[in-house]
C-alpha positions in Angstrom: -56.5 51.6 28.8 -58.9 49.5 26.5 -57.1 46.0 25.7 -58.0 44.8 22.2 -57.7 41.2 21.2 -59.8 40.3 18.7 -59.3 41.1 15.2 -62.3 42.8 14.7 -62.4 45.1 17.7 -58.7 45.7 16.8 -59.5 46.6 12.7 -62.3 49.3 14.3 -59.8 51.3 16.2 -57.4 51.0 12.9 -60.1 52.5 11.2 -60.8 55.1 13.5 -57.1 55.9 13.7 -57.1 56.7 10.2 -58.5 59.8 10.9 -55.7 61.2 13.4 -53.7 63.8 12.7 -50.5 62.5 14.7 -50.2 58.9 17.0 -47.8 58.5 19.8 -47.2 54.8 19.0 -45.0 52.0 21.1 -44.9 48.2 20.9 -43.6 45.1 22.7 -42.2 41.7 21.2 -41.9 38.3 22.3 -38.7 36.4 21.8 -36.7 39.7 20.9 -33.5 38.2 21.6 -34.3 35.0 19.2 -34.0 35.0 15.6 -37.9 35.3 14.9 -39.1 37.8 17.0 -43.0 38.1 17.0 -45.0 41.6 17.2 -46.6 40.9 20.8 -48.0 44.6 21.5 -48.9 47.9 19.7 -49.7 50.7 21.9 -51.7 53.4 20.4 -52.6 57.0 22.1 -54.0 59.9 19.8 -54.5 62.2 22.7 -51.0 63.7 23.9 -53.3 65.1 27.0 -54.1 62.4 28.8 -52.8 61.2 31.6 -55.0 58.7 32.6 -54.1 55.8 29.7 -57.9 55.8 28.6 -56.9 57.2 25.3 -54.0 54.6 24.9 -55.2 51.3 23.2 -53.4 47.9 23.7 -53.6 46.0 20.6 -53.0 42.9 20.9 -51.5 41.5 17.6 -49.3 38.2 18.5 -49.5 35.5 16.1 -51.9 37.8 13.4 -50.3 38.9 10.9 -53.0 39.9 8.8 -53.9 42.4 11.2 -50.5 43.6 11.6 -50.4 43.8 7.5 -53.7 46.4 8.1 -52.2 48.6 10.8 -49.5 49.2 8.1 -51.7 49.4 5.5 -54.0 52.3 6.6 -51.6 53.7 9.3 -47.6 52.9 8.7 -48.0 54.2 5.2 -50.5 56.9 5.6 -48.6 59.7 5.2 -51.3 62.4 6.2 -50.5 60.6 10.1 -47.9 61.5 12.1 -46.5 58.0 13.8 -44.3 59.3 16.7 -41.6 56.7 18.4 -38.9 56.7 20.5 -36.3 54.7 18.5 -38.2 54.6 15.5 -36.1 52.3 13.6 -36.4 49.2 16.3 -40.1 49.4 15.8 -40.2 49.9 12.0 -38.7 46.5 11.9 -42.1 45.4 12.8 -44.3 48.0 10.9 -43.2 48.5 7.5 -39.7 49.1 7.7 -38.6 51.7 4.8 -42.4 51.6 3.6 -43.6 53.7 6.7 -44.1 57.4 6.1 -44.0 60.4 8.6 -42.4 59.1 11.3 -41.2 61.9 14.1 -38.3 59.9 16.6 -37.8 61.2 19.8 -34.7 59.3 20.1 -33.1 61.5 16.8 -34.8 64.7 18.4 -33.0 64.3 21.7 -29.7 63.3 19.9 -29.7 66.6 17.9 -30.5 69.1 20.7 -26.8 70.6 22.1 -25.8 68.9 25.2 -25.5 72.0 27.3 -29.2 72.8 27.0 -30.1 68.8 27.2 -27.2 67.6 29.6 -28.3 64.0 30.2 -26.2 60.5 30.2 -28.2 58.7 27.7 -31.8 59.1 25.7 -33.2 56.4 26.8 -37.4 57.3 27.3 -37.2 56.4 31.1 -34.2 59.4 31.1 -35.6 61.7 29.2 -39.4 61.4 31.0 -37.8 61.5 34.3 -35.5 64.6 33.2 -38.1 66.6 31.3 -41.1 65.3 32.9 -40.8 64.5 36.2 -41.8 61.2 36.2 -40.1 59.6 39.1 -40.1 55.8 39.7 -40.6 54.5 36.7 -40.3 50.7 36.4 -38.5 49.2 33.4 -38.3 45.5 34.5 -41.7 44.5 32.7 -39.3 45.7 29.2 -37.3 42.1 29.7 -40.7 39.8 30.6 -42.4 37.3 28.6 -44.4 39.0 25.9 -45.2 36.1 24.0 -47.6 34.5 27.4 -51.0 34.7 27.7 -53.2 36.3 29.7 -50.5 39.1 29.8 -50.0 40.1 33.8 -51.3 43.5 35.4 -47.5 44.8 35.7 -47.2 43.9 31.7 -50.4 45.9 30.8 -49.5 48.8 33.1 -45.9 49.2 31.9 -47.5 49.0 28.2 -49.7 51.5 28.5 -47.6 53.7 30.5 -44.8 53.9 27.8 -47.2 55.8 25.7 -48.0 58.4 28.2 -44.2 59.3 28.5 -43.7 58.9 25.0 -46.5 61.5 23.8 -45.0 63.9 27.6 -41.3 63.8 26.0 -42.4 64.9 22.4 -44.1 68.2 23.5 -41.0 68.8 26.2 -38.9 67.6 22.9 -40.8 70.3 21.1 -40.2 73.2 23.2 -36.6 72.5 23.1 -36.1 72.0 19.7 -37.6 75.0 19.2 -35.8 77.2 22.0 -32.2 75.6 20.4 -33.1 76.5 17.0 -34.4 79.9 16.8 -35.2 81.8 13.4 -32.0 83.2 12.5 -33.7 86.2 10.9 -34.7 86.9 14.0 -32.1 86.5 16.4 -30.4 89.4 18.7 -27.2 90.0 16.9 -25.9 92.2 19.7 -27.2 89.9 22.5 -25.3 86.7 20.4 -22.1 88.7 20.4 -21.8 89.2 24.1 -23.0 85.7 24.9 -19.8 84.7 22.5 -17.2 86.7 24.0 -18.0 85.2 27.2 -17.9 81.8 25.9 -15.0 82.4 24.1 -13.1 83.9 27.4 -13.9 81.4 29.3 -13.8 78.2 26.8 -10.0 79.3 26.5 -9.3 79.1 29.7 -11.5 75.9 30.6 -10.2 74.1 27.0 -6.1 74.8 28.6 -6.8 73.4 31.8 -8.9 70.7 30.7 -6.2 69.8 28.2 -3.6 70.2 30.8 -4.8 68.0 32.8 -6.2 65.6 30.5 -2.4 64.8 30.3 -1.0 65.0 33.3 -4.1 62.3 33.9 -2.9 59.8 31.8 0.9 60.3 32.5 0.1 59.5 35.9 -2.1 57.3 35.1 0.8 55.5 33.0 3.6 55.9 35.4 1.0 54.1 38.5 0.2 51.3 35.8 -3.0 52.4 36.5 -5.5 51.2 33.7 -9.0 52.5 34.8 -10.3 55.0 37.6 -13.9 55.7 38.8 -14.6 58.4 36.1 -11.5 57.2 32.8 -10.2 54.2 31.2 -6.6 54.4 29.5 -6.5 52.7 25.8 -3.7 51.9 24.3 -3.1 51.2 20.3 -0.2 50.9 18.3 0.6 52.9 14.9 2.7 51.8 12.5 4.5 54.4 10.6 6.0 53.2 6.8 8.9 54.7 5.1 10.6 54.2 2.0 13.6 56.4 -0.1 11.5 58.2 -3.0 13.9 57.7 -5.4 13.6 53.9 -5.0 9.5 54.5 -5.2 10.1 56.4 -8.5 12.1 53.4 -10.0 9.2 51.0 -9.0 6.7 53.1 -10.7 8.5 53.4 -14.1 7.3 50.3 -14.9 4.1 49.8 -12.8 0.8 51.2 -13.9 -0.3 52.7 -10.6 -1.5 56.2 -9.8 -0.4 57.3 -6.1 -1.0 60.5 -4.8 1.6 59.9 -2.3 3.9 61.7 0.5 7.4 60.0 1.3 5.9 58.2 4.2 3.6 55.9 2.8 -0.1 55.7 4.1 -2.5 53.0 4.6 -3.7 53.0 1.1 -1.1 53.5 -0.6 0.5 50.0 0.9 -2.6 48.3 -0.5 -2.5 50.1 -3.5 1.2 48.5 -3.8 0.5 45.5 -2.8 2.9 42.7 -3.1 5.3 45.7 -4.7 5.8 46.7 -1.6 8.5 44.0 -0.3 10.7 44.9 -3.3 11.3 48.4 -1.6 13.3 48.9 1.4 11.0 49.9 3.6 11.6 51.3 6.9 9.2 50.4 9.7 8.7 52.6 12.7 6.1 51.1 15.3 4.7 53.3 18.2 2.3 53.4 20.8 0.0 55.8 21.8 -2.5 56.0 24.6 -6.5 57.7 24.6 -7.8 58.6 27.4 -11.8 58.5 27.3 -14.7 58.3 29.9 -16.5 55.3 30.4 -19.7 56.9 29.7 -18.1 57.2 25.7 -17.4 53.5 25.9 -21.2 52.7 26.6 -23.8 52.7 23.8 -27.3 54.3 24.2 -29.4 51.6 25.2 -33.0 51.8 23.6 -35.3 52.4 25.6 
């Protein structure tokens, strides 16, 4: 994995990447959680085949910002190249932001193939490379060290490098799938389809009335134990407030009010606002209720990045 530090080694490979039809592309940053994070890495492979890392170059860009402006220059913006990351838009904020062109996310890819053919918790890279990859043991604790240091360590170079390699592995496996779950619909076996939906639908009825079934009798016991949270749901509770006012007595207020509601008897949201302080000169009636959701834990977590 060739490590590049100076600016004109690093402007040579830029210039040779110019020619590439599509780059798997990663990079690391030092002081991420500060308000000025600095570009620290950008990992480069134009080979998806290797396995090896000797077609993945580490350029080392911190604290050169002219030969950051270049890489965007003559690769960010290129829009014969194909830049592939995995969260695209965390990166960008280093190379170009809205400026780059072609950019392929595997992040976006993953999200939009159906969960029954990609059933996995998350899209993080390290889940998707172990899942459609089998790369076991992979090691994300370099992700959280000091990028901005110098000489970077051995564990830092390896994990950089690395990234790369799973990144370019999960596009192709990406590929495949986003092919297989989007077939030509010219093409497809109409009579093949319609059995596949019959059984579906025969069995989603049933599965949809149990799960539904039970879904309550979850949080009802869940409720009547004062129970808040098991191993697999967590109960939520939020209150609703319901508004209600005679429409004879909303008519009378309007006759001399230039407002245009599209209203029912019970009033919504907007319409409140659209009242405003109008709305204490009605006799309003005020129902408040609560309700319960019941939702998995793994819908209360957001997708870390990578």
């Amino acid at each position: 994995m060739p490590y590049l530090n100076s600016a004109s080694n690093i402007r040579a490979k830029v210039a040779e990447y110019t020619n590439a039809k599509t780059l798997w592309i990663d990079t690391e940053v030092a002081d991420y959680k500060s308000r000025n994070p600095r570009l620290s890495l950008i990992q480069v492979l134009d080979d998806p085949t290797d396995m090896s890392g000797d077609r993945v170059n580490l350029l080392d860009v911190l604290n050169q910002p002219d030969v950051v402006g270049e890489f965007i220059e003559q690769i960010m913006i290129n829009p014969e190249i194909e830049k592939v990351f995995h969260n695209a838009n965390y990166d960008l904020k280093f190379l170009g932001k809205k400026r780059a062109k072609n950019i392929t996310c595997t992040l976006e890819i993953a999200q939009k193939i159906p969960y029954y053919i990609l059933p996995l918790p998350n899209y993080q890279l390290k889940t998707l490379a172990t899942a459609l990859c089998r790369f076991n043991y992979i090691d994300k604790q370099e992700q959280s060290s000091d990028w901005g240091r110098r000489p970077l360590t051995e564990g830092q170079i390896e994990y950089a490098y690395l990234d790369c390699i799973y990144l370019a592995q999960v596009h192709l496996q990406l590929l495949e799938l986003q092919v297989a779950s989007n077939p030509d619909p010219k093409t497809e076996d109409l009579t093949a389809l319609d059995a596949r939906y019959s059984e579906l639908s025969e069995n989603w009825q049933l599965l949809k009335s149990e799960f539904e079934h039970l879904q309550e009798r979850f949080k009802k016991a869940m409720q009547a134990q004062n129970v808040m949270e098991t191993s697999v749901c967590k109960l939520i509770s939020y209150e609703r407030q319901t508004v209600k006012v005679p429409l004879t007595e909303l008519v009378k207020l309007l006759q001399n009010q230039d407002v245009s509601l599209d209203f029912p008897i019970t009033l919504t949201q907007k319409m409140q606002k659209d009242l405003g302080d109008n709305l204490e000169k009605l006799a309003v009636d005020i129902d408040t209720t609560t309700s319960w959701r019941l939702s998995t834990k793994n819908q209360e977590n957001e997708d870390t990045q990578e």
